[in-house]
DSSP file (Angstrom, degrees, kcal/mol; ACC not computed):
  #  RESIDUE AA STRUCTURE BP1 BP2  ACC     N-H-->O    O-->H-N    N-H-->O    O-->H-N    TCO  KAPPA ALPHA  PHI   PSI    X-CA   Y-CA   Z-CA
    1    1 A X              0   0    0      0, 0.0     2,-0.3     0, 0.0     0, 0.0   0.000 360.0 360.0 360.0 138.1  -11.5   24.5   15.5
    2    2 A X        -     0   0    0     72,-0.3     0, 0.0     1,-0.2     0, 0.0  -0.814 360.0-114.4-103.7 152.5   -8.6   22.3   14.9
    3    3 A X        -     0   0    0     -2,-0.3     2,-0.2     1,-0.2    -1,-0.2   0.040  31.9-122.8 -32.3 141.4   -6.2   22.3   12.1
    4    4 A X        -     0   0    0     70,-0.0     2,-0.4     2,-0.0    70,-0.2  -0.682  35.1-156.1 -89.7 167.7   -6.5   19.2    9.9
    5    5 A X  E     -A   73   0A   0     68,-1.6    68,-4.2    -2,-0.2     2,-0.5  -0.990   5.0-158.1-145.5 138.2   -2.8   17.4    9.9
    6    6 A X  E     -A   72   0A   0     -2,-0.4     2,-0.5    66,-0.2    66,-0.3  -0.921   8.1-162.3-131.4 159.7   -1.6   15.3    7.5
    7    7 A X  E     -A   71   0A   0     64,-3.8    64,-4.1    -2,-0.5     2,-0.2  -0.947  12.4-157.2-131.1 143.3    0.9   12.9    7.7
    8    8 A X  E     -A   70   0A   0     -2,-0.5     2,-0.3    62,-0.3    62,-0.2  -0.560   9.4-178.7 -87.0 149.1    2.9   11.2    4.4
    9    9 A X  E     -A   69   0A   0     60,-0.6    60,-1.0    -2,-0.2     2,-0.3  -0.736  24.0-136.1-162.4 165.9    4.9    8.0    3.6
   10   10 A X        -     0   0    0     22,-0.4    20,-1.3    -2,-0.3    21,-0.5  -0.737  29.7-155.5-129.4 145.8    6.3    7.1    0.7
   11   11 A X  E     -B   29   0B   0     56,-0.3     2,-0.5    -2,-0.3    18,-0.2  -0.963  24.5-147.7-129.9 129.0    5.7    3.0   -0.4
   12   12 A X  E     -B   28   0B   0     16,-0.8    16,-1.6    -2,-0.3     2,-0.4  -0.674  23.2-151.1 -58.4 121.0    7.1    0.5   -2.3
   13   13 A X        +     0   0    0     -2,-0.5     2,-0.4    46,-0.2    14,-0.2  -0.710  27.3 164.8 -94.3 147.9    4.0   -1.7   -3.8
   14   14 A X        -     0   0    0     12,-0.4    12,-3.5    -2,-0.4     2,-0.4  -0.877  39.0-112.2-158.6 124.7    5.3   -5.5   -4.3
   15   15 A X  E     +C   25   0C   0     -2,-0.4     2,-0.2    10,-0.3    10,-0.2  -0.623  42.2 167.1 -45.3 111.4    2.9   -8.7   -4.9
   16   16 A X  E     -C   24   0C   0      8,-1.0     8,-1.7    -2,-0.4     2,-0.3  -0.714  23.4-135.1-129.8 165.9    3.1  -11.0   -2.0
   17   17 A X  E     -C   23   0C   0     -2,-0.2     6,-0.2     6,-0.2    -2,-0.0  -0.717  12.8-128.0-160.2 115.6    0.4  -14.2   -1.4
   18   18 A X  E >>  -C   22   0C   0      4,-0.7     3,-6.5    -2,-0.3     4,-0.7  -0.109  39.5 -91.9 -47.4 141.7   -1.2  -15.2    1.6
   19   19 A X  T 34 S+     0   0    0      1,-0.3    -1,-0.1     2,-0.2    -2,-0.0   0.598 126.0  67.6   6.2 -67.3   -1.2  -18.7    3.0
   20   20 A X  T 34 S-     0   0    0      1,-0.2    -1,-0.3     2,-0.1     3,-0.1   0.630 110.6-119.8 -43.9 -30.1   -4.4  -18.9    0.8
   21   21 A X  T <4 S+     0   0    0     -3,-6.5     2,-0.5     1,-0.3    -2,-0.2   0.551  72.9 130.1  86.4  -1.9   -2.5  -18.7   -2.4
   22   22 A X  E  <  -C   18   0C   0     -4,-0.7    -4,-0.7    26,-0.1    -1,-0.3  -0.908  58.1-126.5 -90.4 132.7   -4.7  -15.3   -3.4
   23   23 A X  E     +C   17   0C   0     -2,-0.5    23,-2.3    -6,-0.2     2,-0.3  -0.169  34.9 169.3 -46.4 126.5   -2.4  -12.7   -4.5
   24   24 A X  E     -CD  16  45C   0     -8,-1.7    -8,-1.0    21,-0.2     2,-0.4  -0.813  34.7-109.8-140.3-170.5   -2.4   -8.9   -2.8
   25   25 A X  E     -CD  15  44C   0     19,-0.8    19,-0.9    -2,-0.3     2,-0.6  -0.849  30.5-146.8-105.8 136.5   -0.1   -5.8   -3.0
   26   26 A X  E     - D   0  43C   0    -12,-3.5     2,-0.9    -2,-0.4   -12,-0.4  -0.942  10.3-133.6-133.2 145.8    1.8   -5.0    0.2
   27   27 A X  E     - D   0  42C   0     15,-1.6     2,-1.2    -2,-0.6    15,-0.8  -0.656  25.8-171.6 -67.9  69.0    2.6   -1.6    1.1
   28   28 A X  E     -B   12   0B   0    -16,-1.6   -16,-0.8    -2,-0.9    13,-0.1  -0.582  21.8-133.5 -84.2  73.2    6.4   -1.6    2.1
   29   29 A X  E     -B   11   0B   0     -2,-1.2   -18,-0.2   -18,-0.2     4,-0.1   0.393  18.2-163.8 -65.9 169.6    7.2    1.3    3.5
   30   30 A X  S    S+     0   0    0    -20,-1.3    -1,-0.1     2,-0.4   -19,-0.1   0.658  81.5  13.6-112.9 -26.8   10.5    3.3    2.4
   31   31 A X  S    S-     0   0    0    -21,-0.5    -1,-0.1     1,-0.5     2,-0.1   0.276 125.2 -38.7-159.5  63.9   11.0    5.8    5.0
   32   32 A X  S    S-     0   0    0    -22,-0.1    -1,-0.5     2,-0.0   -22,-0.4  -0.015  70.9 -97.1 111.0 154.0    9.1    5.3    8.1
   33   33 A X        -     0   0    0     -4,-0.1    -3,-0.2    -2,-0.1    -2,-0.1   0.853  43.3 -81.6 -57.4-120.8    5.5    4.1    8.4
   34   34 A X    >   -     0   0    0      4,-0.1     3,-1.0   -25,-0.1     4,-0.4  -0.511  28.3-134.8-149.9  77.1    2.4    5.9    8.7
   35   35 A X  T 3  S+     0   0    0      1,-0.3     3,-0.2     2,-0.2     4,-0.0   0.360 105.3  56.8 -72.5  -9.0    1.6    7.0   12.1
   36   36 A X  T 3  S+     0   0    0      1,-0.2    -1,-0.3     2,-0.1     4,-0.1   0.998 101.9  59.1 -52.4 -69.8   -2.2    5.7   11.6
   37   37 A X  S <  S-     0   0    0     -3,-1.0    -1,-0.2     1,-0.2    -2,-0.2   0.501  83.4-175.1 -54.9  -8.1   -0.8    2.2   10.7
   38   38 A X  S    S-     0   0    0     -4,-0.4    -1,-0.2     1,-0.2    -5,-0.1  -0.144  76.1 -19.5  63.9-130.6    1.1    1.8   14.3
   39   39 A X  S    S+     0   0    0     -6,-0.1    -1,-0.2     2,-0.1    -2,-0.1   0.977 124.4 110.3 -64.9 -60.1    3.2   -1.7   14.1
   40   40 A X        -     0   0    0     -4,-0.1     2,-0.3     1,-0.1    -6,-0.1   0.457  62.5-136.0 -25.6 142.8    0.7   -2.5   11.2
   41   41 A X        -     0   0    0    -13,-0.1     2,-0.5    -8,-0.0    -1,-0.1  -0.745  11.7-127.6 -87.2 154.1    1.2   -2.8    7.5
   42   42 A X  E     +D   27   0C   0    -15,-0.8   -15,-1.6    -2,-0.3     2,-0.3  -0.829  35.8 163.9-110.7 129.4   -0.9   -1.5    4.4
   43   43 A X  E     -D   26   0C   0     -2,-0.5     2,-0.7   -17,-0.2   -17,-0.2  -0.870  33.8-130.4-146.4-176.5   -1.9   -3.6    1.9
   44   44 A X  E     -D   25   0C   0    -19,-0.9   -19,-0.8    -2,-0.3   -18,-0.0  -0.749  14.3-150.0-117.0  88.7   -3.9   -4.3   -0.9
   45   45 A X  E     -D   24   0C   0     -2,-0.7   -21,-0.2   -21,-0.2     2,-0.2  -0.310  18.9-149.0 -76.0 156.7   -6.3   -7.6   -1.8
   46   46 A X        -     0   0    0    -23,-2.3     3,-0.1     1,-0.1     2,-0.1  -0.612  31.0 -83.6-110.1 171.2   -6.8   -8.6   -5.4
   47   47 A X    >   -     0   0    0     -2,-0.2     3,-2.1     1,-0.2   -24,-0.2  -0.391  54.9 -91.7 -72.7 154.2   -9.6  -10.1   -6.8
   48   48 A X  T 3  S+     0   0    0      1,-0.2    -1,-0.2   -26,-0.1     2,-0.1   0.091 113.6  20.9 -20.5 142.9   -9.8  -14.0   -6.6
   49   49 A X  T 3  S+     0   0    0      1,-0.2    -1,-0.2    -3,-0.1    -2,-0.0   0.322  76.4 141.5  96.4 -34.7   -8.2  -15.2   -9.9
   50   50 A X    <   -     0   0    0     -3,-2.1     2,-0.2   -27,-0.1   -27,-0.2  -0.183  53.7-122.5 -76.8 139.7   -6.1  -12.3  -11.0
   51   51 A X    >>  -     0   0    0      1,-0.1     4,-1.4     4,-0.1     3,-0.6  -0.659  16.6-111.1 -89.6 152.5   -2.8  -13.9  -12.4
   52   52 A X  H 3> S+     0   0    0      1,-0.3     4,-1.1    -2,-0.2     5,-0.1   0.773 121.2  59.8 -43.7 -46.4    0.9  -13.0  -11.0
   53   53 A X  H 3> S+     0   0    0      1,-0.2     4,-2.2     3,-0.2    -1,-0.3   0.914 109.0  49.6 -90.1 -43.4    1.8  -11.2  -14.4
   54   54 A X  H <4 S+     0   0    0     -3,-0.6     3,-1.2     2,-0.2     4,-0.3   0.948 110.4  45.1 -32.1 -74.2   -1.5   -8.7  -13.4
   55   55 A X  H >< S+     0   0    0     -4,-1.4     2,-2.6     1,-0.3     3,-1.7   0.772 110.3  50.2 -64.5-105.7   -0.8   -7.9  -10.2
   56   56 A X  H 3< S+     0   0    0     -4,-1.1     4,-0.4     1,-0.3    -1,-0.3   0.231 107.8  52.6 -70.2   8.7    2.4   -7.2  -10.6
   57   57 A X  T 3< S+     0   0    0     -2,-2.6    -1,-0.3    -4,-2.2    -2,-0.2   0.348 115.7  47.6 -63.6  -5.8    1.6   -4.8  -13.7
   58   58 A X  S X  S+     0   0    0     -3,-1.7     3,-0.5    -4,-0.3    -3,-0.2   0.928 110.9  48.5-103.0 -49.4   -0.8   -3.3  -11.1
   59   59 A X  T 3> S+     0   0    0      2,-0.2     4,-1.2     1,-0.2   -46,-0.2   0.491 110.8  50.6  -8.1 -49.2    2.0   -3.3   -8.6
   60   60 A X  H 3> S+     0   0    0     -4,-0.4     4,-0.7    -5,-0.2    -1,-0.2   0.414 108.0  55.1-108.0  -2.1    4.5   -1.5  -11.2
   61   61 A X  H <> S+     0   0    0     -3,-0.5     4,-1.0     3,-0.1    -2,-0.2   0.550 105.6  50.7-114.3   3.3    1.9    1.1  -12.0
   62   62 A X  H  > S+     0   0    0      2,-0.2     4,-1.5     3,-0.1     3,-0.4   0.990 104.9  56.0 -52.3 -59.5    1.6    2.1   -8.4
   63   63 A X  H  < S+     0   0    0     -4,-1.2    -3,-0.2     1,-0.3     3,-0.1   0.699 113.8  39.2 -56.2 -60.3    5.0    2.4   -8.1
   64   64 A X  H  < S+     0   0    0     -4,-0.7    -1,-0.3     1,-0.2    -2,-0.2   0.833 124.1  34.9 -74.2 -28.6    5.2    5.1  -11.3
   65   65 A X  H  < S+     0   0    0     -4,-1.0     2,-0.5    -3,-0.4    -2,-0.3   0.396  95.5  84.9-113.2  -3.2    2.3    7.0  -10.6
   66   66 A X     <  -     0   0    0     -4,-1.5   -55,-0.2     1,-0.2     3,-0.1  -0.933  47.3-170.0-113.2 122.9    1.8    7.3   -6.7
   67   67 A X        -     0   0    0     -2,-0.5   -56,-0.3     1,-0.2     2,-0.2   0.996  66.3 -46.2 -52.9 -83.5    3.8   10.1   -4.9
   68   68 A X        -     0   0    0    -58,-0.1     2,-0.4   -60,-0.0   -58,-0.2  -0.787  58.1-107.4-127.9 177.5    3.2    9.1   -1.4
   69   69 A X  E     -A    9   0A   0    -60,-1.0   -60,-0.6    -2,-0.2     2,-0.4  -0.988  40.9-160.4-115.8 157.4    0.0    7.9    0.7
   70   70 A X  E     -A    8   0A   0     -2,-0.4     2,-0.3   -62,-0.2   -62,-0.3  -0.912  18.2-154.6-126.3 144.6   -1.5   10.3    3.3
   71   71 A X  E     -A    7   0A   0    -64,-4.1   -64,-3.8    -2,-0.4     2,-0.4  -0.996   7.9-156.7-124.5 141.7   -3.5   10.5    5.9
   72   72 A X  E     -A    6   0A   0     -2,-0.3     2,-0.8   -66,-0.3   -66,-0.2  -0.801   3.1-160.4-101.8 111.9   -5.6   13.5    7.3
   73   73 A X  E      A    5   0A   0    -68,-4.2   -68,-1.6    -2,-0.4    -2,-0.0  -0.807 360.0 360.0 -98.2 146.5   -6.7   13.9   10.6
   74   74 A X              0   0    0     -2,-0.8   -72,-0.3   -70,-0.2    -1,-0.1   0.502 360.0 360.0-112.5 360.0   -9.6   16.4   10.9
């Protein structure tokens, strides 16, 4: 049996908008990536619609309330 491992990052959340003009979160990291995510970034789509001053209330309560994200390999 193997150990699970989990690996940590820390993120900055910020409002960015695709080409498309719809509004996501992206996942900036602050001190090294994620080792799942490779080159890649993580990020977050909103629904169709949601206005700038939403997201980035959405965005600004990531920001206080999330420690890190993890991932677990099992």
């Amino acid at each position: 049996m193997v150990d699970p491992i989990t690996d940590c990052a820390t993120y900055n959340f910020t409002v960015k908008v695709y080409p498309s003009g719809q509004l996501y979160i992206a996942c900036d990291p602050l001190d090294g990536n994620l080792g799942i995510a490779g080159d890649g970034v993580f990020g977050f789509d909103l629904p169709e619609g949601i206005t700038t001053e939403r997201a980035t209330d959405i965005a600004r309560f990531l920001n206080d309330h999330l420690i890190c994200i993890t991932y677990t390999t099992l």
